[in-house]
C-alpha positions as CSV (number, residue, x, y, z in Angstrom):
1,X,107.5,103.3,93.6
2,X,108.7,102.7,97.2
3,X,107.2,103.9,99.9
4,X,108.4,105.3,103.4
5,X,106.1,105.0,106.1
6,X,107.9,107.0,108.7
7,X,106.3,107.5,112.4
8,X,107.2,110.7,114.8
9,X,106.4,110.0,118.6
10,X,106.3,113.0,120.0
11,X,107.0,114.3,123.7
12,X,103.2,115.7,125.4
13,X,102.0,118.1,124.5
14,X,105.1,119.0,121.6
15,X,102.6,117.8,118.9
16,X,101.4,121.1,117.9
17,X,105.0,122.4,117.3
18,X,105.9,119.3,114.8
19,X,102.7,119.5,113.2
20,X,103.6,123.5,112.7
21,X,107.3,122.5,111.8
22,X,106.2,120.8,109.2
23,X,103.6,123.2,107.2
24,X,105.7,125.9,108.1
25,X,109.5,124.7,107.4
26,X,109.6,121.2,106.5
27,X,107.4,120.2,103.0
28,X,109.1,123.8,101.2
29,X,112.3,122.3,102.0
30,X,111.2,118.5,100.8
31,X,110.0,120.5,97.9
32,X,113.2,121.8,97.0
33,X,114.8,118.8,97.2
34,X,112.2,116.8,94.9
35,X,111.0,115.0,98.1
36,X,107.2,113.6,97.3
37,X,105.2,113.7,100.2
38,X,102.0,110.5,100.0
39,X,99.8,111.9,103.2
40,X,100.2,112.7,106.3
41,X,97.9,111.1,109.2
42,X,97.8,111.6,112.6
43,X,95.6,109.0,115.2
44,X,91.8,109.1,115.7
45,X,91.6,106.7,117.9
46,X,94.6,104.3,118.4
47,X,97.1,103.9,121.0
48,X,98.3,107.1,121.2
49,X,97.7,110.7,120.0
50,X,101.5,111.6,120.2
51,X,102.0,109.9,116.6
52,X,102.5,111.5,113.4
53,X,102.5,109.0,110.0
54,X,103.7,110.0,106.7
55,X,104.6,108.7,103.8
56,X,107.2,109.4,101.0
57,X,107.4,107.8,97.8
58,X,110.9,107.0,95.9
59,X,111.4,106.0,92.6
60,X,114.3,104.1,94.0
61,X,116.0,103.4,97.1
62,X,119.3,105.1,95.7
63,X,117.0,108.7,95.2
64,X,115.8,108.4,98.8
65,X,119.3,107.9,99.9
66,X,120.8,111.0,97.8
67,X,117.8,113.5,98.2
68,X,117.2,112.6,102.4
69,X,120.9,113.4,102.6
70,X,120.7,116.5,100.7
71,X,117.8,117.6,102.7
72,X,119.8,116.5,106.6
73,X,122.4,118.5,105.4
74,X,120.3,121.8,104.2
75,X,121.7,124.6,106.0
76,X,118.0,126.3,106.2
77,X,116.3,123.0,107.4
78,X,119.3,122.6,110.3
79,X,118.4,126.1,111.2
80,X,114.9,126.1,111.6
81,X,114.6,122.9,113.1
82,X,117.1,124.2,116.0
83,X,115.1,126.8,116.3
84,X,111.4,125.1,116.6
85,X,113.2,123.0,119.5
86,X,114.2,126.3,121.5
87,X,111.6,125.3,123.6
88,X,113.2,121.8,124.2
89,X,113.0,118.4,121.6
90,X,110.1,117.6,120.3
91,X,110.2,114.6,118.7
92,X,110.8,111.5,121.4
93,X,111.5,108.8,118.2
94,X,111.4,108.0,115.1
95,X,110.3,104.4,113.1
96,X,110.3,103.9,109.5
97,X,109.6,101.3,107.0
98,X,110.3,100.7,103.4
99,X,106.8,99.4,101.8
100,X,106.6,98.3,98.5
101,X,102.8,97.9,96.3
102,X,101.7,94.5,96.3
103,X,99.9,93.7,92.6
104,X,96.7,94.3,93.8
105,X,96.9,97.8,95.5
106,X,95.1,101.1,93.8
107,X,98.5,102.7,94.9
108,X,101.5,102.3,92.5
């Protein structure tokens, strides 16, 4: 498995609308598209409670590439995300990183 580590910095106080966006919208749409959510996490203490972390897991890099595309293109997921962001954007950027299990890890 690969893993995605992908980090959301949102705009204040637009938190609670991602956070909705995605139990609401997002994760049925993933799930459509045989997208594997590993946990979502958001900051206890840290630098900054405007962060969202998730992870995906691939089998492969060439499955992320075909099944991410598949879901930027759904025509239900382009919809409702113009719509959540009526109010104006809510995510302010987006990191992510490709992470790999080292030999040792209880995670495969």
């Amino acid at each position: 498995m690969i893993y995605e580590q992908r980090i959301y910095k949102c705009y204040p106080g637009r938190m609670p609308n991602l956070l909705k966006r995605f139990e609401t919208t997002t994760l049925s749409i993933w799930e459509r598209h045989g997208i594997r959510q590993a946990g979502f996490w958001t900051p206890v203490v840290g630098k900054s409670n405007l962060e969202l972390f998730y992870l995906l897991a691939w089998l492969s890099m060439s499955e992320r590439e075909e099944k991410w595309e598949a879901f930027r293109k759904d025509p239900e997921w382009l919809q409702k995300r113009e719509a959540s962001e009526e109010d104006g954007p809510i995510v302010a950027s987006i990191e992510n990183s490709f992470l790999e299990p080292t030999s040792f890890s209880c995670v495969k």
